[in-house]
C-alpha positions, -999 to 999 in steps of 0.1 A, spaced: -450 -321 462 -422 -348 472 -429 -369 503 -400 -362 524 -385 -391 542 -389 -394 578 -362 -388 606 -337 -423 607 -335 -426 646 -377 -422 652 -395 -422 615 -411 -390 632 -413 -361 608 -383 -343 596 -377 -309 613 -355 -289 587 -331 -269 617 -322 -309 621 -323 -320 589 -325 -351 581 -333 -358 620 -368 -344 640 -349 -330 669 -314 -321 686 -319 -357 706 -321 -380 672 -291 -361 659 -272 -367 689 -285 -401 694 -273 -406 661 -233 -391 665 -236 -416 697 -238 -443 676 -207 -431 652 -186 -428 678 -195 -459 693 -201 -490 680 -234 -488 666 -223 -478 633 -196 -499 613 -179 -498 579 -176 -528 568 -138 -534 549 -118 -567 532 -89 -582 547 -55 -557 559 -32 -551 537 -2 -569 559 33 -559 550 56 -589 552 86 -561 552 71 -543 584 70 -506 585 107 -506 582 112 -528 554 127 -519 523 104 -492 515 93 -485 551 99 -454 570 137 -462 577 144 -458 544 160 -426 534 147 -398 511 168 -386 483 163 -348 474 177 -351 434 
């Protein structure tokens, strides 16, 4: 039988109505950190237009129907 892994938040065993967590606190403990920041996704540089927004081929610029 696989060895299941334990909860993230507590390493306390995995209760399957909170999967992958052990109880409703870990999983909320755990959305606190998302919408904090406890949790980051780490990304490169911006892409920086030179144009702006309404540049050339910005949001100013009108759409032909053909």
């Amino acid at each position: 039988m696989p060895r299941r892994k334990p909860c993230p938040i507590c390493a306390n065993p995995v209760d399957p109505a909170y999967s992958p967590f052990c109880s409703r606190g870990c999983r909320d403990r755990d959305l606190l950190k998302w919408l904090g920041d406890g949790y980051r996704i780490p990304a490169g540089p911006a892409d920086i237009d030179p144009e702006g927004e309404t540049g050339a081929a910005g949001l100013d610029t009108p759409v032909r129907a053909d």
